[in-house]
One Martini backbone bead per residue (centre of mass of N, CA, C, O) as a GRO file, in nm:
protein
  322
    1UNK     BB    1  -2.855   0.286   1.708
    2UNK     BB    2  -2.962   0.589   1.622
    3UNK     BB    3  -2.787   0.882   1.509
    4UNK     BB    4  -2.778   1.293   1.477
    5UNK     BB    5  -2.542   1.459   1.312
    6UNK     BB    6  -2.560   1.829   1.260
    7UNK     BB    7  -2.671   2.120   1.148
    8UNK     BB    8  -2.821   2.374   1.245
    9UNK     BB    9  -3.196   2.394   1.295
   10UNK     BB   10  -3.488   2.528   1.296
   11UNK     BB   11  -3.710   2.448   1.612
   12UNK     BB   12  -4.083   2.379   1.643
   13UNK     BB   13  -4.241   2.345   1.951
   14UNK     BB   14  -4.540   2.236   2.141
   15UNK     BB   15  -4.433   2.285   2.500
   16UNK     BB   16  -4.337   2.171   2.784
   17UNK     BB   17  -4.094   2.376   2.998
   18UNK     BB   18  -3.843   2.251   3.223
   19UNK     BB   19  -3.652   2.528   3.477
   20UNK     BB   20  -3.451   2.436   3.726
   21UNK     BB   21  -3.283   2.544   3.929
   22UNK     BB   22  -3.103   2.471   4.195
   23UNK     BB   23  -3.285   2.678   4.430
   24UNK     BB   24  -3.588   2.606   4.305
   25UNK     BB   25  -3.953   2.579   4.459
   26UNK     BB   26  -4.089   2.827   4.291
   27UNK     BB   27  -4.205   3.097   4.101
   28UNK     BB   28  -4.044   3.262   4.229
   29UNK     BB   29  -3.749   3.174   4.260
   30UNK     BB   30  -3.736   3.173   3.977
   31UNK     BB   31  -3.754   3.448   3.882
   32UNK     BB   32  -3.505   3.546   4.064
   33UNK     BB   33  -3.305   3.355   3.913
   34UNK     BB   34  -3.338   3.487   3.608
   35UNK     BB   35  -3.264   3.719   3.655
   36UNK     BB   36  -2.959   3.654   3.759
   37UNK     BB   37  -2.983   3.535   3.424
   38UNK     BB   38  -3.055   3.697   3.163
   39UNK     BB   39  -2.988   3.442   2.929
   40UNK     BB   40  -3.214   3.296   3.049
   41UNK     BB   41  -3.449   3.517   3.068
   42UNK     BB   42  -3.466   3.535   2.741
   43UNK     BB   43  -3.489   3.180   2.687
   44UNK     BB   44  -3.762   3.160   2.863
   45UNK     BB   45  -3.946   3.385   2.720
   46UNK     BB   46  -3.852   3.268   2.419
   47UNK     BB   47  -4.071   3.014   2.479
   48UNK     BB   48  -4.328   3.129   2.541
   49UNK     BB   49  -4.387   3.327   2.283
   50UNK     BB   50  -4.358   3.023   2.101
   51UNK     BB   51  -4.591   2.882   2.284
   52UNK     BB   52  -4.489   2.768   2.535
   53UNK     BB   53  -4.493   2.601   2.834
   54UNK     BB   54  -4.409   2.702   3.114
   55UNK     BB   55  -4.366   2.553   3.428
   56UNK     BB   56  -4.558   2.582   3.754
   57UNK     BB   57  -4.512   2.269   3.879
   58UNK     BB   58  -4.398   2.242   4.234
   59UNK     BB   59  -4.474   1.926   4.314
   60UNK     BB   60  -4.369   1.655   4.470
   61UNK     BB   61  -4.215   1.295   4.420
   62UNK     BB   62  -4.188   0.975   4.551
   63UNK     BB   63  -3.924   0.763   4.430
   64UNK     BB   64  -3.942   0.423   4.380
   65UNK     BB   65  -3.650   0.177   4.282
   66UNK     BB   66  -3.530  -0.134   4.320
   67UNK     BB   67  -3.333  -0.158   4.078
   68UNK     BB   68  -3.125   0.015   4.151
   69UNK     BB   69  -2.794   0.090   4.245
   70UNK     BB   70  -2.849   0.359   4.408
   71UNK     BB   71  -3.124   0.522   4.352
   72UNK     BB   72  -3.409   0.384   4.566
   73UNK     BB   73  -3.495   0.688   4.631
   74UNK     BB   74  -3.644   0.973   4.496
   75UNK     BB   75  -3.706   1.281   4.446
   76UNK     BB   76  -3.972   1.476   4.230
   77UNK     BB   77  -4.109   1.584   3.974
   78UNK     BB   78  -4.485   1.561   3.953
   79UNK     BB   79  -4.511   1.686   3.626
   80UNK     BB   80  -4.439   1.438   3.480
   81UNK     BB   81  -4.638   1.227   3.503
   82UNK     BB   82  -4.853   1.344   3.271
   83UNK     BB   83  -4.636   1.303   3.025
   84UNK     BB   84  -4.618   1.132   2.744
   85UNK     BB   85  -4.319   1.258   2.719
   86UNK     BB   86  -3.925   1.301   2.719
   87UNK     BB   87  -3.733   1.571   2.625
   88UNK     BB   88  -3.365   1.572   2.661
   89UNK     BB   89  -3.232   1.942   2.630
   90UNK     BB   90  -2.924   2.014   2.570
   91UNK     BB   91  -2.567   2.129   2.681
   92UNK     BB   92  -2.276   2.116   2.577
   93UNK     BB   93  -2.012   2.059   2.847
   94UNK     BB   94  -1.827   2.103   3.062
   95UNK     BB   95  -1.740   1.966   3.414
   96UNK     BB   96  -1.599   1.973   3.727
   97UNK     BB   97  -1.685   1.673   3.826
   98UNK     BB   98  -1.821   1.531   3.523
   99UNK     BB   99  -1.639   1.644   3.293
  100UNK     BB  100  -1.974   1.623   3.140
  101UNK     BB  101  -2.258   1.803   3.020
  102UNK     BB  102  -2.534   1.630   2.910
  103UNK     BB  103  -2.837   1.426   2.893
  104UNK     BB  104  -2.738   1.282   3.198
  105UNK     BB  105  -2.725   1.535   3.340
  106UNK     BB  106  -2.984   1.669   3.266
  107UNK     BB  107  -3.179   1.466   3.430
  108UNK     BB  108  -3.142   1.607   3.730
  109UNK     BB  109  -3.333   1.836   3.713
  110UNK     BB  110  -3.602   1.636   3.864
  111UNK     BB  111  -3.458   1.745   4.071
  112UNK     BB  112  -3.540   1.938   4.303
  113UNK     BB  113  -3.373   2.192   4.410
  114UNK     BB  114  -3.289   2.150   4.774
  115UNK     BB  115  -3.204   1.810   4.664
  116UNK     BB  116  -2.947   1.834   4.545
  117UNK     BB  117  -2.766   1.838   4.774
  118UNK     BB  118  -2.831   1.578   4.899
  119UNK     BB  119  -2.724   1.417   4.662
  120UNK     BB  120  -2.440   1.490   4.683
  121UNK     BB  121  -2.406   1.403   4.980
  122UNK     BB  122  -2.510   1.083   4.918
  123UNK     BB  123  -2.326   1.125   4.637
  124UNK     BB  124  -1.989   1.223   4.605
  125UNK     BB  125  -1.885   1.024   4.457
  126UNK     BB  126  -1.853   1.005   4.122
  127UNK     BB  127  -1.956   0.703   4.078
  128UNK     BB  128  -2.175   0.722   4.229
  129UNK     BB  129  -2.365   0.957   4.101
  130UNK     BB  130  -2.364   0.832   3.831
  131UNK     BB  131  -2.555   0.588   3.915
  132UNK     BB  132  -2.797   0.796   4.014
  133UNK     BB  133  -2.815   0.885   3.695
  134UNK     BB  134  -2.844   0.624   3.549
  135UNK     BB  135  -3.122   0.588   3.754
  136UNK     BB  136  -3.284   0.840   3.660
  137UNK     BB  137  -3.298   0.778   3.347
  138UNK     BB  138  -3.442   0.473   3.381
  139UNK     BB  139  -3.685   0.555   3.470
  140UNK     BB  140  -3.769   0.765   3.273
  141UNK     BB  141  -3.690   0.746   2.989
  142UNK     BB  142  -3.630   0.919   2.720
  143UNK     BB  143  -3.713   0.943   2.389
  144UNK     BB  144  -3.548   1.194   2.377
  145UNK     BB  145  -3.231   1.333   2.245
  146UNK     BB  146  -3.081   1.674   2.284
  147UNK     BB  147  -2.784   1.831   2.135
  148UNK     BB  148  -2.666   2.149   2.203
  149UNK     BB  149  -2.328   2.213   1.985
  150UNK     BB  150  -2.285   2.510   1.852
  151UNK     BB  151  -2.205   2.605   2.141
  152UNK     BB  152  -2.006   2.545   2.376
  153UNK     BB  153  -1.854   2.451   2.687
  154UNK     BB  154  -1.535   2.517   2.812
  155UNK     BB  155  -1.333   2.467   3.114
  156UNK     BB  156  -1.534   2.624   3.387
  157UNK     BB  157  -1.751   2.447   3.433
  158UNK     BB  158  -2.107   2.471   3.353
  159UNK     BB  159  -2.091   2.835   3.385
  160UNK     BB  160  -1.773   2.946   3.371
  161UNK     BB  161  -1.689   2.946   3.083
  162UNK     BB  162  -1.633   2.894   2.775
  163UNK     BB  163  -1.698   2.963   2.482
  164UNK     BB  164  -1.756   2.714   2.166
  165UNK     BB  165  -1.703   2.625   1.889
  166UNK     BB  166  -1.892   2.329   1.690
  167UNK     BB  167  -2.176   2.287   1.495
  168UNK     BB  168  -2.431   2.088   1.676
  169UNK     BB  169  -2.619   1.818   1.637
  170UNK     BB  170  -2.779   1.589   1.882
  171UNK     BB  171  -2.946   1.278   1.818
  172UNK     BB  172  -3.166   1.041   2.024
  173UNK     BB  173  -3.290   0.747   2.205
  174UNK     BB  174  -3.029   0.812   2.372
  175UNK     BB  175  -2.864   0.933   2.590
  176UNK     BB  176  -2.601   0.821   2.602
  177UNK     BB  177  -2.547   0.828   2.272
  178UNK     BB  178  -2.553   1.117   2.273
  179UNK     BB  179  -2.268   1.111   2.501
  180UNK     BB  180  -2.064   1.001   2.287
  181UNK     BB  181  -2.069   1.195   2.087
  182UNK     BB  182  -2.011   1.448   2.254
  183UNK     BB  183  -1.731   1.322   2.374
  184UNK     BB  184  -1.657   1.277   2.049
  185UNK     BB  185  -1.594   1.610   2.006
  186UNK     BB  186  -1.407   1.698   2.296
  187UNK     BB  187  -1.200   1.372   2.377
  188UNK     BB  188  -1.386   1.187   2.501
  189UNK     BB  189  -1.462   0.908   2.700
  190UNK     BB  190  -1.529   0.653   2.918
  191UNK     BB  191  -1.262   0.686   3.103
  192UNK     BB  192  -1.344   1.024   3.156
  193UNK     BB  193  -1.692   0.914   3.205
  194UNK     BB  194  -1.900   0.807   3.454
  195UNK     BB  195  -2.127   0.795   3.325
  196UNK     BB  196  -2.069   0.607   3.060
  197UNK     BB  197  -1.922   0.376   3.218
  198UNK     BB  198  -2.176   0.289   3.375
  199UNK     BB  199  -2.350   0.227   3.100
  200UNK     BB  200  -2.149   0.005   3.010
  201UNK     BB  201  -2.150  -0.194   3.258
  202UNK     BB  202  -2.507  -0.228   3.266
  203UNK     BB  203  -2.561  -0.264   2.899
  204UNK     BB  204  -2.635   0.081   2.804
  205UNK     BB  205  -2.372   0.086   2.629
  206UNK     BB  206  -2.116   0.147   2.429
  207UNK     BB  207  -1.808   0.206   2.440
  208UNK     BB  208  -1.818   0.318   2.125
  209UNK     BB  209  -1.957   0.520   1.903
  210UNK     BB  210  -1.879   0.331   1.667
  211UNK     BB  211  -2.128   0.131   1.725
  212UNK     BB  212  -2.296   0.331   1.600
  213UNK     BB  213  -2.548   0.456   1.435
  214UNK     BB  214  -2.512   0.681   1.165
  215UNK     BB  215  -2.595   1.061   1.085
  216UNK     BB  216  -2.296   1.138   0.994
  217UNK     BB  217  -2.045   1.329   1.068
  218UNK     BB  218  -1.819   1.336   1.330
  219UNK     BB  219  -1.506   1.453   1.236
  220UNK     BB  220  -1.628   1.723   1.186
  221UNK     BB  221  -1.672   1.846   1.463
  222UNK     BB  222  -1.438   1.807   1.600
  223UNK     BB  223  -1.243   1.930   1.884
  224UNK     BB  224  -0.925   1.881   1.960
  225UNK     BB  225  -0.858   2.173   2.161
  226UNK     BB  226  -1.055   2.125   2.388
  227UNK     BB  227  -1.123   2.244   2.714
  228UNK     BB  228  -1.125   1.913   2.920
  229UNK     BB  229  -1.131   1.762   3.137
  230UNK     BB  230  -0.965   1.537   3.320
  231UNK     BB  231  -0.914   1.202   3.380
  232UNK     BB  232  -0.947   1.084   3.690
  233UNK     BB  233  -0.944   0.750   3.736
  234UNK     BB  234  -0.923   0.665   4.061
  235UNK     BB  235  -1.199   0.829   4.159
  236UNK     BB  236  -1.369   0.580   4.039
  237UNK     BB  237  -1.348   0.509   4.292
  238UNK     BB  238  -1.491   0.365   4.584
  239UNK     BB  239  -1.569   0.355   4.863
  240UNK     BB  240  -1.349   0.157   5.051
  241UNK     BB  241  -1.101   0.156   4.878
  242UNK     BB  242  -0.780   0.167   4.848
  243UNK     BB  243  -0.762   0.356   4.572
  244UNK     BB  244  -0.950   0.561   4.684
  245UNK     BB  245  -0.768   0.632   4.944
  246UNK     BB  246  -0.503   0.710   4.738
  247UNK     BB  247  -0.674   0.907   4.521
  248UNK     BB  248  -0.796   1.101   4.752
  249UNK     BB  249  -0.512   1.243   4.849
  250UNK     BB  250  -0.303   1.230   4.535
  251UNK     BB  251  -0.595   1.288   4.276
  252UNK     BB  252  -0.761   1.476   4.379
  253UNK     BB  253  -0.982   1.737   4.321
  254UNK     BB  254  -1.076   2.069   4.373
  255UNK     BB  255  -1.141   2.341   4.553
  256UNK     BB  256  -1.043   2.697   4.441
  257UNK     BB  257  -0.996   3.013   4.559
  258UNK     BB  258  -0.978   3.345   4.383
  259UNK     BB  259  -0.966   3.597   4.572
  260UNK     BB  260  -0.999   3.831   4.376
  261UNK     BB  261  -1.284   3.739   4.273
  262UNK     BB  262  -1.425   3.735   4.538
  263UNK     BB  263  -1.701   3.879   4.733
  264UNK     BB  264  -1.858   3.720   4.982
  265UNK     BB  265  -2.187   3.643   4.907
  266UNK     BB  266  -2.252   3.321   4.979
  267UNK     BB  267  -2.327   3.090   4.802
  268UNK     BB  268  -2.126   2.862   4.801
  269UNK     BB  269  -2.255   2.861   5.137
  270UNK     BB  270  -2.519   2.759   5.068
  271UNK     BB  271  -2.466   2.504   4.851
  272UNK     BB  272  -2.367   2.356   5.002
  273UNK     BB  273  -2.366   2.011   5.183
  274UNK     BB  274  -2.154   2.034   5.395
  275UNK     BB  275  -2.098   2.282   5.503
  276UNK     BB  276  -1.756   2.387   5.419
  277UNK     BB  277  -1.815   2.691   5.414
  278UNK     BB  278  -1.686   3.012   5.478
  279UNK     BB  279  -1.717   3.372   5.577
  280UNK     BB  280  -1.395   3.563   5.583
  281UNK     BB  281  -1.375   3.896   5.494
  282UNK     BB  282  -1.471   3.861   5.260
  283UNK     BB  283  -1.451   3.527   5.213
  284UNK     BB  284  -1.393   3.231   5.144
  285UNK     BB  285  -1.395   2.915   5.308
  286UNK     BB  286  -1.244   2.592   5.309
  287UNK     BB  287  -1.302   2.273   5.423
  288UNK     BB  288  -1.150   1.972   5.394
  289UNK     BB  289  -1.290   1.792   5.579
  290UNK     BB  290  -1.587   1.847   5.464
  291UNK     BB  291  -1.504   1.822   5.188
  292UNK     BB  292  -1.654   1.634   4.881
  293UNK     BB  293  -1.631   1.720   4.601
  294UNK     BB  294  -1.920   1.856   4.454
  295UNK     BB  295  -1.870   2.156   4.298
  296UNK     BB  296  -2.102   2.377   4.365
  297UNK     BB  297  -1.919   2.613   4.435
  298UNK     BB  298  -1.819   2.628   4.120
  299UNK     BB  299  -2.057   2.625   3.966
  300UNK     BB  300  -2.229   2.857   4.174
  301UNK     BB  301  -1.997   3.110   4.111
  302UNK     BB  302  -2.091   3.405   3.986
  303UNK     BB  303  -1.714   3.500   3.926
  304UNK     BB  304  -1.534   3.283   3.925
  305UNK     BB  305  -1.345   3.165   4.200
  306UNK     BB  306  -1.398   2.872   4.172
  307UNK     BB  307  -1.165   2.625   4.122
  308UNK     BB  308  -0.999   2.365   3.969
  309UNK     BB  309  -0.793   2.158   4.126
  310UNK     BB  310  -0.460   1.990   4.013
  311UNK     BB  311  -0.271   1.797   4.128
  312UNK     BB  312   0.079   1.724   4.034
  313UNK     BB  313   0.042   1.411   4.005
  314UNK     BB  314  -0.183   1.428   3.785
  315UNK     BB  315  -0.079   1.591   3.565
  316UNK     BB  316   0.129   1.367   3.511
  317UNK     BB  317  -0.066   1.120   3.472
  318UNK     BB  318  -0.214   1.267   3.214
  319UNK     BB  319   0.018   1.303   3.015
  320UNK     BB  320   0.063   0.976   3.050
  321UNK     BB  321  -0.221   0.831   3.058
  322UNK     BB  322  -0.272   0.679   3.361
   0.00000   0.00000   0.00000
């Protein structure tokens, strides 16, 4: 499999693109949704004045895969139907609950708006999720995979994070392959990253980068310092595991709210899938017995109050490299 890591250079073609944010179901909530995000909507408005075509059918379809190993059957967005082909086009980032978000994580997006919380909801631990995104990846089958490496985002991610200058650009014709590279760029490999994971299990992707036919030197790029998720080890097991049992006790990671950062806005509330958070006193309040922990609460939370936790046990555990 070719892969191709390179220094960004600009690229122009004429293209239909779609940027479905997590709540948006309509062209309104969608414009609703880019004011508050300036630099989305500098982003998609500058996309469509160099000629491509933003996406407006937001009609959905649902989807038979009995091949699928966990979602045999989901709801998407049905102007896919009608493609040539699917160019997935994403940005490297740290992500709070999968470790890491780029080209497989990145075609959640065919999920309609307010469909993936109950994704979540459906898929809640690290491991059925991942399987979930694999069964969508193989669905769609993308031509080609480009991950934007130029400028990553590290720490709390995939919204609040800090950016990180990485200096690259990751073309492939396989998600998992430009996943592999982007995960050797910021430290990670399949250890840590449950979805690379799966697609190894599976037979649909190498161990590890080296393995990959290369245009380009990996080693240029790496950022040593990267500050990515810690490896999550155990909660890669599934429910129903006694190892499942013990690591969501003593080593699962959690949502942790900021209280001084909080505003009481209520978004964390409104996306969550567990419906485990309530406003009280203007401030997030979660409860534990139903927090699932897909950490949606952190993505979506306008001024970065919700962090993740991880226990004492993990991070000793995570040191230790066990």
């Amino acid at each position: 499999e070719m892969v191709t890591i390179n220094y960004f250079g600009r690229m122009t073609h004429k293209e239909r693109v779609h940027e479905l944010p997590f709540s948006c179901d309509s062209r309104t909530e969608l414009c609703e949704r880019i004011v508050s995000l300036e630099s989305l909507a500098v982003e998609m408005y500058e996309v469509e004045k160099a000629g491509a075509i933003l996406n407006e059918d937001f009609s959905q379809r649902e989807a038979v895969f009995p091949e699928a190993a966990a979602a045999k059957t989901f709801t998407y967005t049905a102007w896919l139907d009608g493609c040539d082909a699917i160019i997935d086009f994403c940005k490297l980032k740290s992500h709070g609950m999968m470790g890491m978000s780029a080209a497989v994580k990145n075609l959640y997006g065919v999920i309609p708006g307010l469909k993936k919380p109950e994704m979540h909801y459906q898929f809640p631990n690290e491991a059925d999720f991942a399987e979930m995104l694999i069964d969508i990846n193989e669905f769609f089958k993308p031509r080609l995979a480009i991950c934007d490496a130029v400028v990553g985002m590290e720490g709390n991610g995939p919204l609040n994070g800090t950016p990180r200058q990485v200096g690259a650009v990751i073309a492939a014709n396989s998600t998992y392959n430009c996943d592999l590279i982007g995960a050797a760029l910021i430290g990670m490999d399949i250890n840590g990253l449950p979805t690379l994971k799966a697609a190894y299990e599976r037979g649909l992707a190498p161990k590890s980068w080296k393995e990959l036919s290369i245009h380009g030197n990996v080693e240029d790029f790496i950022v040593k310092d990267f500050m990515a998720p810690p490896v999550r080890g155990l909660r890669f097991m599934r429910k129903g595991t006694f190892m499942h049992f013990v690591s969501s006790k003593a080593l699962a990671q959690k949502p942790k709210l900021k209280p001084s950062l909080c505003i009481g806005c209520g978004e964390c509330a409104r996306m969550c899938p567990a419906k485990a958070i309530e406003i009280k006193n203007r401030k997030a309040v979660i409860s534990r017995e139903k927090c699932i922990r897909c950490f949606c609460c952190q993505e979506f939370c306008p001024k970065a109050a919700m962090v993740v936790h991880r226990p004492l046990t993990a991070k000793l555990l995570n040191k230790l490299k066990l």
